[in-house]
BAGUBA-456887 format. One record per residue: x, y, z of N, C-alpha, C, O in turn; residue in one letter. Coordinates in steps of 0.2 Angstrom, whole numbers, padded with zeros to 4 digits, always signed. Example, Ala and Ser with C-alpha at 12.3 -4.5 7.8 and 13.67 -1.06 7.14 Angstrom:
<pts>
+0066-0028+0039+0062-0022+0039+0066-0016+0039+0071-0017+0042A
+0064-0011+0035+0068-0005+0036+0064+0000+0039+0067+0006+0040S
</pts>
This chain:
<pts>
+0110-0020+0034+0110-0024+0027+0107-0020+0022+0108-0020+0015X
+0103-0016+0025+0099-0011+0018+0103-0006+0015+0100-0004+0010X
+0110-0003+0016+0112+0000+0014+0117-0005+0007+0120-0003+0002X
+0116-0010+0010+0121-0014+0005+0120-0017-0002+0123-0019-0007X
+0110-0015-0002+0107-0016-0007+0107-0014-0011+0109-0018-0016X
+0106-0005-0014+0109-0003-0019+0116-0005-0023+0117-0008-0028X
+0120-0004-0018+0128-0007-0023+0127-0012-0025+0129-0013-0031X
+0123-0019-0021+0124-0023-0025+0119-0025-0034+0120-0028-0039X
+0114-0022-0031+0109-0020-0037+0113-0018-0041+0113-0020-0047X
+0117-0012-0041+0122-0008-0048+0127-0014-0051+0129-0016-0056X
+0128-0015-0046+0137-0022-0049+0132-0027-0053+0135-0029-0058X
+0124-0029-0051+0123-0033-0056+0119-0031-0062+0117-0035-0066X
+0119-0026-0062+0116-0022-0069+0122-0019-0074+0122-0017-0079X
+0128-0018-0068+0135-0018-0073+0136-0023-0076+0136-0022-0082X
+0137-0031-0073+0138-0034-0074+0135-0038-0081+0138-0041-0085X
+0127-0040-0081+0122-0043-0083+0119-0039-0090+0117-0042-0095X
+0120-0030-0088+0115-0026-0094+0120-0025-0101+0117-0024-0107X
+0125-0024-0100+0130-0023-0105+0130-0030-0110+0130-0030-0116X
+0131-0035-0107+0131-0042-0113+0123-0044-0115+0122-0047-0120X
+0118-0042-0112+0112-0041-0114+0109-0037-0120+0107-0039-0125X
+0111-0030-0117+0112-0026-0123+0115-0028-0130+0112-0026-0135X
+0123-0032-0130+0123-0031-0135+0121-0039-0138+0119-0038-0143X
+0121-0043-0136+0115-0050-0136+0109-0045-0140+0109-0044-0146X
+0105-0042-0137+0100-0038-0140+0099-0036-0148+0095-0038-0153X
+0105-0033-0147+0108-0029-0155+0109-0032-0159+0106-0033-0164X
+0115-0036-0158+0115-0042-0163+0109-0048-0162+0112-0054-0164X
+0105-0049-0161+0098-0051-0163+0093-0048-0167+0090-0049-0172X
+0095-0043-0164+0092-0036-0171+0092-0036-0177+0087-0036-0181X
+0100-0036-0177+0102-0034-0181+0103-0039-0186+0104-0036-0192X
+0103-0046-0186+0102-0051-0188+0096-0053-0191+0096-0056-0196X
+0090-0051-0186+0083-0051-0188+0082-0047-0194+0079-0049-0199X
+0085-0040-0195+0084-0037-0199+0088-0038-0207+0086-0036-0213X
+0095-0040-0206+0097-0043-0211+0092-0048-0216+0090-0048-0222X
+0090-0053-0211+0086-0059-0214+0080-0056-0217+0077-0059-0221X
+0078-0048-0214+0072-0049-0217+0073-0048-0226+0071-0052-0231X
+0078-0043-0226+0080-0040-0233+0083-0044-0237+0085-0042-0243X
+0083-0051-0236+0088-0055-0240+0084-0062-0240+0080-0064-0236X
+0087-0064-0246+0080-0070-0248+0082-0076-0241+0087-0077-0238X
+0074-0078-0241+0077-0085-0235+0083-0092-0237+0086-0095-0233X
+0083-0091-0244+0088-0099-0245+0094-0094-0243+0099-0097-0244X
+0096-0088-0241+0102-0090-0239+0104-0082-0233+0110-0080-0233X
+0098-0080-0229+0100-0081-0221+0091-0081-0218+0086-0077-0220X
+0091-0087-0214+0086-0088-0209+0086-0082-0203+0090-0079-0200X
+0078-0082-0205+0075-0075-0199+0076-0080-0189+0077-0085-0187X
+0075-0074-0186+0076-0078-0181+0071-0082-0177+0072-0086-0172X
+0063-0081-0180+0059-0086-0177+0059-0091-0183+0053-0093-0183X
+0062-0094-0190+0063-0097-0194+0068-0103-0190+0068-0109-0190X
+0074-0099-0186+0079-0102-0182+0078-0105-0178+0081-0111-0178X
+0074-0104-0172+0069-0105-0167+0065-0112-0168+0066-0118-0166X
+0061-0108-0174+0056-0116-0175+0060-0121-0177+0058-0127-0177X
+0065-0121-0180+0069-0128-0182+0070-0130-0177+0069-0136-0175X
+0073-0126-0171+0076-0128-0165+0071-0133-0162+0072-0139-0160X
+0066-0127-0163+0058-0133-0159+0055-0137-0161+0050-0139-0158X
+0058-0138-0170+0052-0143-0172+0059-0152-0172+0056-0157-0173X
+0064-0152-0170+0068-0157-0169+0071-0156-0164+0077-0156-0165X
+0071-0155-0158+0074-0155-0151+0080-0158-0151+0086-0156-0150X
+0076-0168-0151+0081-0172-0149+0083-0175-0156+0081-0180-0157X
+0087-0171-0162+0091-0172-0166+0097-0168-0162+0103-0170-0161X
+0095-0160-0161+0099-0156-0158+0103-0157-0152+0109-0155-0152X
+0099-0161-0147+0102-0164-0144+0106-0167-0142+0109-0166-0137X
+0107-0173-0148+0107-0179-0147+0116-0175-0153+0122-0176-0151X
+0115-0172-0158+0120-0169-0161+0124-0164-0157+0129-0162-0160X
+0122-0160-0151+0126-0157-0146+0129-0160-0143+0134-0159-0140X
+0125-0168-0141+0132-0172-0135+0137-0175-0138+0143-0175-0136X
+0134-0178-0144+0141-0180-0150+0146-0175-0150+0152-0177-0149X
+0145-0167-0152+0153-0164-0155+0155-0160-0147+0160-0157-0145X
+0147-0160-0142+0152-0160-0135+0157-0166-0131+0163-0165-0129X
+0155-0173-0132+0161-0177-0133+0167-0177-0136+0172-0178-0133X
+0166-0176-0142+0173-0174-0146+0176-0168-0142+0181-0169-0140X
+0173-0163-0140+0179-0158-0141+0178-0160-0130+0183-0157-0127X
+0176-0163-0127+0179-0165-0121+0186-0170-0120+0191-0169-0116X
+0186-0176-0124+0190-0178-0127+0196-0177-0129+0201-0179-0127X
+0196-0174-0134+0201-0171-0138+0205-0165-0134+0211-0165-0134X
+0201-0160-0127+0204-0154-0124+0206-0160-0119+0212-0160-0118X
+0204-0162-0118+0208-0166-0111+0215-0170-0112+0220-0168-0109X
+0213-0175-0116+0220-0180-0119+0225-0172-0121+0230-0171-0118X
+0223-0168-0126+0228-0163-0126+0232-0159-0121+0238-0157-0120X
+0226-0157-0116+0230-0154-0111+0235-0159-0108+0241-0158-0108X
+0232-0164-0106+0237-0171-0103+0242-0170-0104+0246-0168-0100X
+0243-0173-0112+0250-0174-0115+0255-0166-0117+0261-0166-0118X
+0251-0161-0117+0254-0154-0116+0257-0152-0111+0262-0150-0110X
+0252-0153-0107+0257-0151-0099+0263-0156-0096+0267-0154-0092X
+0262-0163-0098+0267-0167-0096+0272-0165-0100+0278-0164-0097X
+0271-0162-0106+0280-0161-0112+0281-0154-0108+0287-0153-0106X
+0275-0150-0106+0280-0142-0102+0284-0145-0096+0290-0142-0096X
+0281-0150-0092+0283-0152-0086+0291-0156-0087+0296-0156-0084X
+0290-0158-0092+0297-0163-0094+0303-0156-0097+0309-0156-0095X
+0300-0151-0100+0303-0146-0105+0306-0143-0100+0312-0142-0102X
+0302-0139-0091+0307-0136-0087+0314-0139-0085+0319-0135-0085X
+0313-0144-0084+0318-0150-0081+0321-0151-0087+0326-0155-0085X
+0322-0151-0094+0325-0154-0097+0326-0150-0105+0321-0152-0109X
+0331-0145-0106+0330-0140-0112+0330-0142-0116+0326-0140-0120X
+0336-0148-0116+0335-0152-0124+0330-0153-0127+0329-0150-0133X
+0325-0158-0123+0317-0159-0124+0312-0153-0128+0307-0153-0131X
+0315-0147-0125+0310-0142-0126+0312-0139-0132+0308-0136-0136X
+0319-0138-0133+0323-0137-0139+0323-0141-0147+0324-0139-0152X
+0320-0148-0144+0317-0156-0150+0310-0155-0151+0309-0153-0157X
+0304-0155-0147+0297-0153-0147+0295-0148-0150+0292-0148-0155X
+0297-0141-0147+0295-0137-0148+0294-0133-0155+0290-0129-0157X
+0299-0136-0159+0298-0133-0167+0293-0138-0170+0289-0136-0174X
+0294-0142-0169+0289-0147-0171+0281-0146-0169+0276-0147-0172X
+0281-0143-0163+0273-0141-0161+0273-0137-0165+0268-0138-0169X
+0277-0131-0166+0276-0124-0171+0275-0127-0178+0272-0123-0182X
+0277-0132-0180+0274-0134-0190+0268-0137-0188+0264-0138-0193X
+0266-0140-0182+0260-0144-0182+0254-0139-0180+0249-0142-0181X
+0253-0133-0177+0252-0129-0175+0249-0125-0183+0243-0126-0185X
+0254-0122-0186+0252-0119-0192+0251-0124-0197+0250-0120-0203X
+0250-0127-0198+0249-0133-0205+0240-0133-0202+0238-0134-0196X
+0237-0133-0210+0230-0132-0211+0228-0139-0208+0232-0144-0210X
+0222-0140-0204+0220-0146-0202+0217-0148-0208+0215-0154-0207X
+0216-0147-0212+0212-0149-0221+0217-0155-0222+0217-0161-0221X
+0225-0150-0224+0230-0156-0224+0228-0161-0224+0225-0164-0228X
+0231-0162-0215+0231-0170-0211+0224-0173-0211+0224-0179-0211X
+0218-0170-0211+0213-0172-0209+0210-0181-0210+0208-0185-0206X
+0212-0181-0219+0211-0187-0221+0213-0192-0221+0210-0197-0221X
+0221-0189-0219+0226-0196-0219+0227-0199-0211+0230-0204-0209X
+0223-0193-0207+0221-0196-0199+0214-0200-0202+0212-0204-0198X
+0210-0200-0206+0205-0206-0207+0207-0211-0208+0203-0216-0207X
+0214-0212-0211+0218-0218-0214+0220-0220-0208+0217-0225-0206X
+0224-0217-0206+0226-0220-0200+0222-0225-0195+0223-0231-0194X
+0217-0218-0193+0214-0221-0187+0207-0226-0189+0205-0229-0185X
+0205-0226-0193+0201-0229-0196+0195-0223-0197+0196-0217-0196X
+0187-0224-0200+0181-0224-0203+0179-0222-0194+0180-0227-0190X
+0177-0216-0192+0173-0217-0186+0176-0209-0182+0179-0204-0185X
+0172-0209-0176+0174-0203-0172+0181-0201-0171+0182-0195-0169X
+0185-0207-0172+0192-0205-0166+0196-0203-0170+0202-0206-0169X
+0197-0199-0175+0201-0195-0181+0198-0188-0179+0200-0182-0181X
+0190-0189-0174+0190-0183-0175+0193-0179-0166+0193-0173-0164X
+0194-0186-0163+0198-0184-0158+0203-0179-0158+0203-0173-0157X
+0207-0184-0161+0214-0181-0165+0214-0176-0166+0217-0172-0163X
+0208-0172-0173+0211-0166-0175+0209-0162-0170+0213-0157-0170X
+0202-0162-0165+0201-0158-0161+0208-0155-0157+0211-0150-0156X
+0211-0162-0155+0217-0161-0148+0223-0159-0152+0229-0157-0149X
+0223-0158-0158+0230-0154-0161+0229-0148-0163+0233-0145-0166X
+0220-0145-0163+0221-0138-0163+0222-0135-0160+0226-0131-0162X
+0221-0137-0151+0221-0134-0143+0228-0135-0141+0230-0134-0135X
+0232-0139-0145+0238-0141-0143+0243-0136-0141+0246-0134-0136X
+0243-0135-0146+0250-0129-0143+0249-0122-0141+0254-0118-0142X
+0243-0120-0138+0239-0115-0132+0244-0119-0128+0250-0119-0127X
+0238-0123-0126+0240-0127-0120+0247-0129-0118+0249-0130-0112X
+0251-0131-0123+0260-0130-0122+0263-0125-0120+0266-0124-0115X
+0261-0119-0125+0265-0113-0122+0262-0111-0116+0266-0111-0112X
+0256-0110-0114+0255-0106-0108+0257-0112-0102+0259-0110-0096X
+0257-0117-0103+0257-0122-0098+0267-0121-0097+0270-0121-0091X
+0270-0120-0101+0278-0120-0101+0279-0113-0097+0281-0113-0091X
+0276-0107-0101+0276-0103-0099+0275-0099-0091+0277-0093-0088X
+0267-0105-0088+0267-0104-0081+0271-0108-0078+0273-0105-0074X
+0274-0113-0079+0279-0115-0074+0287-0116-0076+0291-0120-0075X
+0287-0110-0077+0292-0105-0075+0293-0099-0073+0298-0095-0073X
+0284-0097-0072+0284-0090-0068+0284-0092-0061+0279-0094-0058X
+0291-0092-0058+0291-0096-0051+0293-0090-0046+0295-0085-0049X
+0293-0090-0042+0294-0084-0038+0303-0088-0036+0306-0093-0034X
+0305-0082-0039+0313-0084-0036+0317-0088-0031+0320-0093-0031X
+0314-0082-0027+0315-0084-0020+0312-0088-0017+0314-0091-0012X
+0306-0089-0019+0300-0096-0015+0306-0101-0018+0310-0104-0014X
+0307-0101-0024+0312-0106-0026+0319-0110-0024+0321-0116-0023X
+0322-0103-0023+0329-0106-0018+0329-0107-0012+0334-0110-0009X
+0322-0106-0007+0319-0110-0003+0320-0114-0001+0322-0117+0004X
+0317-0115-0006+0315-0125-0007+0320-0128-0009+0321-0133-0005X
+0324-0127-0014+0331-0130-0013+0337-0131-0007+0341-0136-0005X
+0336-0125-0005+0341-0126+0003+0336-0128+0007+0337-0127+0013X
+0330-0130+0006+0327-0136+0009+0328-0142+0008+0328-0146+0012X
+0329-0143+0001+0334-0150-0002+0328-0153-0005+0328-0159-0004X
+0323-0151-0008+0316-0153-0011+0318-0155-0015+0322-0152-0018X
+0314-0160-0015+0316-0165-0022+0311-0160-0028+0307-0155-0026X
+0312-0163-0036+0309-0160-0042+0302-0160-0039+0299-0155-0039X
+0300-0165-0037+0291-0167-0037+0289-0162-0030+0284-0158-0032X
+0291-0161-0026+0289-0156-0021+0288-0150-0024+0283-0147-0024X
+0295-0147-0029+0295-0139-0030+0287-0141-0036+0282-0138-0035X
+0286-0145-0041+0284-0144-0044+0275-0144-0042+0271-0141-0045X
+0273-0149-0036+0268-0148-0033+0266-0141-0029+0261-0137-0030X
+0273-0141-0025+0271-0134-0019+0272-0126-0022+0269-0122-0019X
+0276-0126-0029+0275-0120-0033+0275-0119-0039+0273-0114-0041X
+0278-0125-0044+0277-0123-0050+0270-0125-0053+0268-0121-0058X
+0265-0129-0050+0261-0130-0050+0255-0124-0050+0252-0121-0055X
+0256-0123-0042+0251-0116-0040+0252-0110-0044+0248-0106-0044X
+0259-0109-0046+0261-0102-0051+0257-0102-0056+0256-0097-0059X
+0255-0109-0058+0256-0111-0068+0248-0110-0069+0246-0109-0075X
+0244-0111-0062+0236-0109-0062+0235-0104-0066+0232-0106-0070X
+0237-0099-0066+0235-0093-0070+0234-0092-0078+0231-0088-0082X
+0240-0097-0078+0242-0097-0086+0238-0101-0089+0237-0102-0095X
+0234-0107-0083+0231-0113-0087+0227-0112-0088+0225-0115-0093X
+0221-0107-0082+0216-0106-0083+0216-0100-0090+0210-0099-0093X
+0220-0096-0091+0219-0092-0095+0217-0095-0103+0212-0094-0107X
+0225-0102-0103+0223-0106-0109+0217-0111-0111+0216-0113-0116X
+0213-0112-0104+0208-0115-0104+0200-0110-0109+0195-0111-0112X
+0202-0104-0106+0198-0099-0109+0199-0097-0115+0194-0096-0118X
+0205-0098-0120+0206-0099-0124+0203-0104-0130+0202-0103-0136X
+0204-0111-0124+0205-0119-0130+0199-0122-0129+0197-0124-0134X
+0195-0122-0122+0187-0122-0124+0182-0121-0128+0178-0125-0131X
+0184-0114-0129+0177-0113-0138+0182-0116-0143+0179-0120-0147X
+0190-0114-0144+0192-0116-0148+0193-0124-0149+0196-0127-0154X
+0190-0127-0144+0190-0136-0146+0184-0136-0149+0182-0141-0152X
+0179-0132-0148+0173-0133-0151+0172-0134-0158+0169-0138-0161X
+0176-0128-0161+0180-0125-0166+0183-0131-0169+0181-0134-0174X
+0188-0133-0165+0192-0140-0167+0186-0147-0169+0187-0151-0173X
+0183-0148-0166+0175-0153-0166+0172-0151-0173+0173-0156-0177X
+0169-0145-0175+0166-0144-0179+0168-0145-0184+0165-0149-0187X
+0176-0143-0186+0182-0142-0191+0183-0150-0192+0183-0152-0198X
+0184-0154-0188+0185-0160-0188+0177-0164-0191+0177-0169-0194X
+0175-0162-0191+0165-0164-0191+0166-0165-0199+0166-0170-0203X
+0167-0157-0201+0169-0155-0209+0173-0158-0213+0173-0158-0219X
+0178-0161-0210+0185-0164-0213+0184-0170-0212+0188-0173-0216X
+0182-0173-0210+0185-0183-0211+0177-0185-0210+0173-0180-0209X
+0177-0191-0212+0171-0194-0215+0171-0199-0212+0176-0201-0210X
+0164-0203-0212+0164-0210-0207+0160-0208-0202+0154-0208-0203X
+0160-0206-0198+0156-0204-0191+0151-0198-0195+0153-0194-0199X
+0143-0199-0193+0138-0195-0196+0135-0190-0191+0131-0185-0192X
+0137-0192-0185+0132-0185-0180+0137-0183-0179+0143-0184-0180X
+0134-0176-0175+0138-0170-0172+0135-0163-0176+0133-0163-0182X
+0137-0157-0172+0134-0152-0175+0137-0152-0181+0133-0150-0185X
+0142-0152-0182+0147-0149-0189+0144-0154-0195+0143-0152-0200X
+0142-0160-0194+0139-0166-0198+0132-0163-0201+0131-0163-0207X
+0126-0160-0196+0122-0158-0196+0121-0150-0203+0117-0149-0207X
+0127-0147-0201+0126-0141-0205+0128-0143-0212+0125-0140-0216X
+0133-0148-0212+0134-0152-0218+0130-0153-0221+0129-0150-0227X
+0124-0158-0218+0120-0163-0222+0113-0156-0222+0110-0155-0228X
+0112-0153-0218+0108-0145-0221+0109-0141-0226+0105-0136-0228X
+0114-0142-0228+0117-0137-0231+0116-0138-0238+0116-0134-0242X
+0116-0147-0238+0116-0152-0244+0109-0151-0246+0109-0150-0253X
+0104-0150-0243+0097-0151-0243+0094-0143-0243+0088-0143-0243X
+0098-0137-0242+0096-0130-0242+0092-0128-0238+0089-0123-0239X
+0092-0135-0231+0088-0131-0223+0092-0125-0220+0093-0126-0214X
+0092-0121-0223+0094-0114-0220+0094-0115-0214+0099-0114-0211X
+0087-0116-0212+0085-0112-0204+0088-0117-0200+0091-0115-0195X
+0090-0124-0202+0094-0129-0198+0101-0128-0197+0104-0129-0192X
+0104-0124-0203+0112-0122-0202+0112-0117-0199+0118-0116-0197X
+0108-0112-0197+0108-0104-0191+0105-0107-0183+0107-0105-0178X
+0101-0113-0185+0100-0118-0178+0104-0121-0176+0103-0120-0170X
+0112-0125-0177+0115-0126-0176+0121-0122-0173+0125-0123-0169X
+0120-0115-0178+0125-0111-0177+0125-0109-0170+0129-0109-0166X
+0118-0108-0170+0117-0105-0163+0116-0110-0155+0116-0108-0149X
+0115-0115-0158+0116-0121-0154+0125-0119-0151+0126-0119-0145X
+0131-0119-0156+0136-0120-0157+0139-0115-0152+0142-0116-0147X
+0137-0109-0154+0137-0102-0151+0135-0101-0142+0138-0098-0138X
+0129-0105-0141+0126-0105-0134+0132-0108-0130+0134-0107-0125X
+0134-0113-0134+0134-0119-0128+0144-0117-0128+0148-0120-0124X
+0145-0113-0132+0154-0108-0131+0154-0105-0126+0158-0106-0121X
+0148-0100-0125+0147-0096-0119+0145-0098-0115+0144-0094-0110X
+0142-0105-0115+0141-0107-0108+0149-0110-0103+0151-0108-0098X
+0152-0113-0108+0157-0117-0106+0162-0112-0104+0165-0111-0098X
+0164-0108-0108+0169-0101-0107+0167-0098-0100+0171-0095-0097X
+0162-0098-0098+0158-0095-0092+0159-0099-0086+0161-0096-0081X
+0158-0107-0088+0159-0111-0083+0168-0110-0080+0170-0109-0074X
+0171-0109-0086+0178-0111-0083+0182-0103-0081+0187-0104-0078X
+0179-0096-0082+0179-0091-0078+0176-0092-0073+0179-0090-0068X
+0170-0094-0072+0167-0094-0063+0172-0099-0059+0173-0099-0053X
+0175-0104-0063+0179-0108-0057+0184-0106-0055+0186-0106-0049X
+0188-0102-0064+0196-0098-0061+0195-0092-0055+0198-0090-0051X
+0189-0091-0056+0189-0083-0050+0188-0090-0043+0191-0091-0038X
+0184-0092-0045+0183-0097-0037+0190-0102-0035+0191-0101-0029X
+0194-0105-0037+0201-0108-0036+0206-0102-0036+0212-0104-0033X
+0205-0096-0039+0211-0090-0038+0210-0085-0036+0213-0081-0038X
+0205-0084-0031+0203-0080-0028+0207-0075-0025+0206-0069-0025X
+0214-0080-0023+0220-0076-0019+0225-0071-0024+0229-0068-0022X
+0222-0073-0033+0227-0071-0038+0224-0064-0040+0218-0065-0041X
+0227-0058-0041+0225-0052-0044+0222-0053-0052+0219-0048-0054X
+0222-0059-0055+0219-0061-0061+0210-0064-0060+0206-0064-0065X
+0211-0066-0054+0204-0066-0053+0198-0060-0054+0192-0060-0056X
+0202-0055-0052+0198-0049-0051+0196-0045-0057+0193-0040-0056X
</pts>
């Protein structure tokens, strides 16, 4: 076993010392901006720090509100995403009707809609559902269309001259094909629903916590060090989740050359 020590001591100082480093740098280098520049408009980093520590559970309490929103909004999205790819394979028309329609909804600024999703859905959180799941919307369309019809050919005519019904091929391989594309999309739509939460926070009115509400009403008030608090709150908790859902893809695709 003592030979095996070395190697593995290296792979984790490849792995660990490179994003530390540059984590390092850009703390530095932030640090030293703030010093040069007046405090109303960039907070030092032990200025950041102590907002953190002097209100904990606001911070807190405003990271499970817009982690709420953006779990919500990525799920209901993925759902209803991969049902229309699932329907799209089996049926071109469908995907021929949808698919331009995802592309103007896709490009149109969420400022637009933002409001008239408050009209709609009323005064409260669930408009900011909405804009979250129609950021991540059409990632999760195209890669989801896009993995299941990366089918292996011949696995395919297989299973036909096996007489498998839709729901078989779609379980036994358009399914396991489509892993790759979805975890890729997930890697994608995760910080970017954070993104959609935040963005949503900024745009519709009615519901008051969450982070994006927080840097708002900071911003109102010229707590500096509260809106680089939040930032960093915002920022932590990206690379936590993008992490999580890299360690699962490598853990469930172990078998796929994309793991590696």
């Amino acid at each position: 076993m003592s030979p095996r020590r070395p190697r593995l001591s290296g792979l984790r100082s490849n792995v660990w010392l490179p994003p530390l480093v540059a984590f390092g740098l850009l703390v530095l280098v932030w640090q030293l901006v703030a010093t040069h520049e007046p405090p109303q408009t960039v907070a030092t980093v032990p200025a950041t720090l102590a907002a953190l520590g002097d209100r904990p559970g606001l911070f807190w309490h405003d990271t499970l509100v817009t982690l709420q929103e953006m779990a919500v909004g990525l799920g209901a999205s993925f759902v209803v995403a991969f049902t229309l790819a699932v329907v799209m394979v089996h049926v071109r028309v469908v995907e021929r009707a949808i698919m331009p329609l995802a592309v103007v909804l896709n490009v149109t600024p969420v400022i637009a809609y933002a409001q008239g999703l408050v009209i709609l859905f009323g005064f409260g959180i669930a408009p900011r559902y909405v804009v979250t799941g129609i950021i991540v919307f059409f990632p999760f369309l195209v890669n989801s269309l896009i993995g299941l019809r990366s089918v292996d050919r011949e696995a395919l005519d297989v299973l036909r001259t096996l007489d498998a019904s839709r729901w078989e091929v779609l379980w036994r391989l358009r399914l396991p094909s489509s892993l790759p594309f979805l975890f890729a999309a997930g890697r994608i739509c995760v910080p970017l629903a954070i993104t959609g939460a935040v963005v949503a926070e900024f745009t519709t009115t009615g519901a008051s916590a969450g982070l994006g509400s927080l840097i708002v009403v900071a911003s109102g008030y010229g707590q500096v060090a509260v809106i680089y608090a939040a930032i960093l709150v915002l920022a932590v908790l990206g690379l936590v989740l993008t992490l999580g859902v890299t360690l699962l893809e490598r853990r469930l695709l172990s078998w796929h050359p994309s793991s590696s």
